[in-house]
N, C-alpha and C positions, 0 to 999 in steps of 0.2 A: 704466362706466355707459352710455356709447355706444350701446355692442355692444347693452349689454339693452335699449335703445331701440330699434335697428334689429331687433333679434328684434321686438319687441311690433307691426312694422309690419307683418309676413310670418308666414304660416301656412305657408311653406317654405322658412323658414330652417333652415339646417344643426341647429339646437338642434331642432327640430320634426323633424327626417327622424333624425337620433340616435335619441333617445327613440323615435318611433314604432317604428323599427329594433328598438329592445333591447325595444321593447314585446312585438313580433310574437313574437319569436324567444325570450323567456322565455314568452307565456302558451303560446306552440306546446308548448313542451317540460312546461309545469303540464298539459295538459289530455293529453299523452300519456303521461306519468307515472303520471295516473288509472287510465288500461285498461292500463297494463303492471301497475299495484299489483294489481288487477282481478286481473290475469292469474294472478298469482304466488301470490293468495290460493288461486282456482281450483285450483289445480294442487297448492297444497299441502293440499286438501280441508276447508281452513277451511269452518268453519259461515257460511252465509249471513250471518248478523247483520255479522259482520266487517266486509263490503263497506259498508256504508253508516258504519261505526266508524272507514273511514279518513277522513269528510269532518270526524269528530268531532277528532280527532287532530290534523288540520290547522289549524283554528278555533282550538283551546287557545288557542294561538301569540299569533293576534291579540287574543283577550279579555285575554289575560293581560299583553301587552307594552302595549296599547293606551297608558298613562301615559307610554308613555316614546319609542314610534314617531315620533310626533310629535314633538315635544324634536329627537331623532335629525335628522328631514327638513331641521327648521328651521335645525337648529342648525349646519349643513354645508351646503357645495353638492350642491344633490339629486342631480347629476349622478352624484359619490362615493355620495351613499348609496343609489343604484342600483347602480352596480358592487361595493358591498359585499352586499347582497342577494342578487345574482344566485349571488357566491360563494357564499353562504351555501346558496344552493338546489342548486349544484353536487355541494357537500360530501354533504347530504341524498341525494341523486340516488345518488350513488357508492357512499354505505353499504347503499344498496337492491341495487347489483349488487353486491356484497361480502359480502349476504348475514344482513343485518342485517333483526331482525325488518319487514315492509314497515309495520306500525304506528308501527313507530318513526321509521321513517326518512320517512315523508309528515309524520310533525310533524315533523322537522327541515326539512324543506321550507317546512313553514307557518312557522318562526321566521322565513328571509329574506321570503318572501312577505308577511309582516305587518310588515315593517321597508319593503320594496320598493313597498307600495300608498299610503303618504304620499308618498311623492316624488314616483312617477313622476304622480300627481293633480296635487300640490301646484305644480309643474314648471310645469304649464300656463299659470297666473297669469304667473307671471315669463315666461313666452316669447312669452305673446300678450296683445294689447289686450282689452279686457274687449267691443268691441262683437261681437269675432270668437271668443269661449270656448265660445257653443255650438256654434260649428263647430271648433272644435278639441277637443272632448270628441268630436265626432260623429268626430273622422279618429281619435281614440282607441279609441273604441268601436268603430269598423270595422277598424281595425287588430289590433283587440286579438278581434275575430268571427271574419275569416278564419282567424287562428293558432288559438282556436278550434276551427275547423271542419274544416283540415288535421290540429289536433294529434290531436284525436277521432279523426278517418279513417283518421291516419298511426298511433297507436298500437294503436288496435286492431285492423289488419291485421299489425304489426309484431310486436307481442305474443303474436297467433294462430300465426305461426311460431316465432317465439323471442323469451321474454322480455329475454334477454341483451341482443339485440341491439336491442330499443327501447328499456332502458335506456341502452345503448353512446350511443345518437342524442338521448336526452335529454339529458344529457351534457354532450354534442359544444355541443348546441344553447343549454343556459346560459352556456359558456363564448364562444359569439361573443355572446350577448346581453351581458356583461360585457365582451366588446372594443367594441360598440357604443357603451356607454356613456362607455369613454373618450376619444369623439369629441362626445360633450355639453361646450357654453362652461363654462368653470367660472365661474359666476352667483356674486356674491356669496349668502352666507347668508344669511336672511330676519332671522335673528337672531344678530348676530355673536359674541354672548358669552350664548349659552346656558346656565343654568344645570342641573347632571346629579344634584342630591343629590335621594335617592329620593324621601324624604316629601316636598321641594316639588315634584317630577314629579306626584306623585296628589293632589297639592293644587291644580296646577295644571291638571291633566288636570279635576278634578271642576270647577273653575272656569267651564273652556272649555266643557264640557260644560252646564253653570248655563247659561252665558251663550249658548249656539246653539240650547238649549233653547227658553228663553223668545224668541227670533225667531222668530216668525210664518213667515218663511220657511224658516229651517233648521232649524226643526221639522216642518216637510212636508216636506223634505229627507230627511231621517234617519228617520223614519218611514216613509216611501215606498220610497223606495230600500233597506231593512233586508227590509221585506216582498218585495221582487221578489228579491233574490240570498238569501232564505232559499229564495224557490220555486224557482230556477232550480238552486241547488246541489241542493236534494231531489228534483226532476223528473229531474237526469240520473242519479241514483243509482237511482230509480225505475224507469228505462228499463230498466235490467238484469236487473230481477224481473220486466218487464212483458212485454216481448216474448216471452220463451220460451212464456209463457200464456196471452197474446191473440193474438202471429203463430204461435206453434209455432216459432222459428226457437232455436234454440240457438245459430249462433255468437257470439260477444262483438263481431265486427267489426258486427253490426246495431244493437248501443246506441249503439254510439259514431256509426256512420253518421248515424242517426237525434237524437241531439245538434247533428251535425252539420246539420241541418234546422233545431232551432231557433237555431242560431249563424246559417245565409242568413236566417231570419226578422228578427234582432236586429238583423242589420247593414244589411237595407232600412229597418227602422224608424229606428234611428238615423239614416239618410241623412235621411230625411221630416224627422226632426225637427228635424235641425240646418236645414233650410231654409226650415221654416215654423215653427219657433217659438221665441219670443224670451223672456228672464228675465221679462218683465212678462207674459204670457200663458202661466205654467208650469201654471197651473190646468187649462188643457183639456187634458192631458194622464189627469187622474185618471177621466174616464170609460172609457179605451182600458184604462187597467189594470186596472177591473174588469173586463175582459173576459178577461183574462187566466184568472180562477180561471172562469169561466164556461167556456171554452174547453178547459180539465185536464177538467173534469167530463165534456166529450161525448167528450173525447180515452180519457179511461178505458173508456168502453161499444165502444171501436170492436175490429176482428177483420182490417179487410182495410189493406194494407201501405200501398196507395198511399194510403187516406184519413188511415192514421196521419199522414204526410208532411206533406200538404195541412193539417193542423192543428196539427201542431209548427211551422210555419212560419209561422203565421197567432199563434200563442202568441209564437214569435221576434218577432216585427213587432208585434204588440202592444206587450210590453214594452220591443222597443229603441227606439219611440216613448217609452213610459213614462218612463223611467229614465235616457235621455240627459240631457234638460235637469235633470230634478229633481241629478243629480251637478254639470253648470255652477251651480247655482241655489246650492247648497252653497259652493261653491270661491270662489263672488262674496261671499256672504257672510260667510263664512270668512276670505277675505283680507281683509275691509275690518275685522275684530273679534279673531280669535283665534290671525290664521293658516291657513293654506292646509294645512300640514303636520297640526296641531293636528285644524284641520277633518276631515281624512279619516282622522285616530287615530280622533275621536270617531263617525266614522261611521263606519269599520269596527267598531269596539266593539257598536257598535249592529247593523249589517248582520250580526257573526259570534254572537252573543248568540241571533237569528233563527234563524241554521243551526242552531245548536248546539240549540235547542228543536226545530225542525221534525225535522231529522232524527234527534234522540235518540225525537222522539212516533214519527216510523218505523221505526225499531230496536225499540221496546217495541211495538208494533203488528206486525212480523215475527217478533218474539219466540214472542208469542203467536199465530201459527198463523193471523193475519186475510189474508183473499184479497187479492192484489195490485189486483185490479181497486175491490176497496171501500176500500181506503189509498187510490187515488188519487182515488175519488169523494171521498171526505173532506177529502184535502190539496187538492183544487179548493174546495173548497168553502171552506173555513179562508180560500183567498186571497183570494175573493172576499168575506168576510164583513170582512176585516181591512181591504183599502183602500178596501172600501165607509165602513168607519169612519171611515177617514184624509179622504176627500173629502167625510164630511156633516161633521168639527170644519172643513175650510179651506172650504166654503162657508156653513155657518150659526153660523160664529164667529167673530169680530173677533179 
């Protein structure tokens, strides 16, 4: 217990540079996986739709395990069930260069991914003091931007040569995220004798879910934060359709570039936020995220490369303003009621629920033959409609 004391004192303690470690170097390897799955799809002359079917694929994982993710985090040292994760996204990884349909093998991906997003959250609670958690979300979030912003870069240049061989690099790259892991303190469980029988897992999941619900605060939490990662997963799926027909540019390495614009946008926003804004001030945040669907909306009309840029980055920084704090805001709450681990089940349930609608309404919307430029006037518009909603219940409701 010490040790977890002297963690809570330092924001760079060995437990904090671990994790952010296996942070980097797992989302590096998720977001370059994307443009290699991309790639593979491509080349095997899949129908268009497919491409937006692999984020469908991936989400399953978490709606479906949500009851029991949580359970998992808590019920172990998060440390372990990050390195069991990252296997698990290994695994996935491998059957994609071995040849396994890329559908299938991005949802094996999303199983560890949905087991690996309570922990590595839930983690933070236990390693740091609660006055320094937005600034420890914020070096997570930045951490977790740059890898991001390389994984994007790296894979869809890597991919554009050979698929093989960005898969070989993904790989490479879950398996040190998995040795990083096992340089994380092995932290007591939150819950030492967790209980694993099914029906009280979705009993208790509905429970946790009841009870974060009805907080005032972790109901803006979860709502908020559900809206921004439905937009940002659909936007980068978006990019792929969009460029070929607003830049003229055909190769794959320009969506991922240009993703990569709004990863530098997110990780300046997040900087801002974690230094100007505290759990009791999470409110002004909600006028920056309306801006957000305002922003998709001008960002659709546009034609020339470098204003594209200039507004993916301004949408990044919007929302990693948005959505830093509203995740500390959660993780506070969440630890002092249901769990930390718990918490970010229920809020991924919530947040992949979002994708799974947004981007199934843009699959049926591609389907049918709708121009990419009016999908994205629409899905700007949906974001702005939705956490306009979210910020007139947290200011004209008790």
């Amino acid at each position: 217990m010490m040790n977890n004391n002297i963690n809570k004192q330092s924001l760079h303690s060995r437990g904090m540079i671990a994790v952010l470690s296996a942070q980097f170097l797992s989302a590096l390897a998720d977001n370059a996986l994307l443009f290699a799955a991309i790639a593979l799809l491509l080349s095997n002359s899949a129908p268009s739709w497919q491409i937006p079917m692999l984020q469908e694929f991936f989400v399953v994982a978490f709606i479906l395990l949500a009851p029991f993710v949580g359970p998992f985090a808590d019920g172990f040292p998060k440390g372990r069930v990050m390195l069991i994760s990252n296997m698990l996204k290994f695994i996935g990884a491998s059957t994609m260069l071995l040849g396994l349909n890329p559908l299938l093998s991005y949802g094996l991906v999303g199983l560890g991914a949905a087991a690996y997003s309570p922990a590595k959250y839930g983690i933070l609670s236990e390693l740091v003091s609660d006055k320094d958690l937005v600034k420890a979300n914020g070096m997570m979030e930045g951490s977790t931007i740059v890898a991001i912003l390389l994984g994007a870069v790296a894979g869809g240049m890597l991919a554009g040569n050979s698929v093989n061989l960005a898969l070989i690099t993904v790989c490479s790259c879950y398996l040190a995220a998995a040795f990083a892991n096992t340089l994380i303190p092995r932290l007591p469980a939150f819950k030492q004798n967790q209980a694993f029988a099914f029906y009280t897992l979705v009993n208790n999941f509905i429970l946790a879910l009841k009870t974060l619900f009805a907080n005032r605060d972790a109901r803006l939490s979860l709502l908020g934060t559900s809206v921004f990662w439905g937009a940002g997963s659909t936007l980068r799926l978006l990019l792929v359709a969009w460029v070929p027909v607003a830049l003229h540019i055909t190769d794959l390495s320009m969506p991922a570039n240009l993703s990569g614009a709004v990863a530098i946008g997110i990780a300046v926003g997040a900087a801002i936020a974690a230094s100007t804004i505290t759990l009791q001030k999470v409110q002004r945040v909600l006028p920056v995220g309306m801006m957000i669907g305002l922003l998709i909306i001008a960002f659709a009309q546009l034609s020339n490369l470098y204003l594209a840029i200039a507004f993916l980055i301004m949408i990044g920084a919007a929302g990693g303003f948005y959505v830093v704090p509203l995740n500390a805001l959660l993780q506070e709450r969440g630890h002092e009621t249901v769990g930390a681990g718990n918490a970010v089940a229920v809020q991924n349930f919530f947040e992949n629920c979002t994708m799974l609608t947004l981007v199934g309404i843009y699959v049926v919307m591609e389907k049918n033959g709708m121009p990419i430029v009016q999908i994205a006037t629409i899905f700007g518009a949906v974001i702005f409609i939705s956490i306009s909603l979210i910020a007139g219940t947290r200011y004209f409701r008790k």
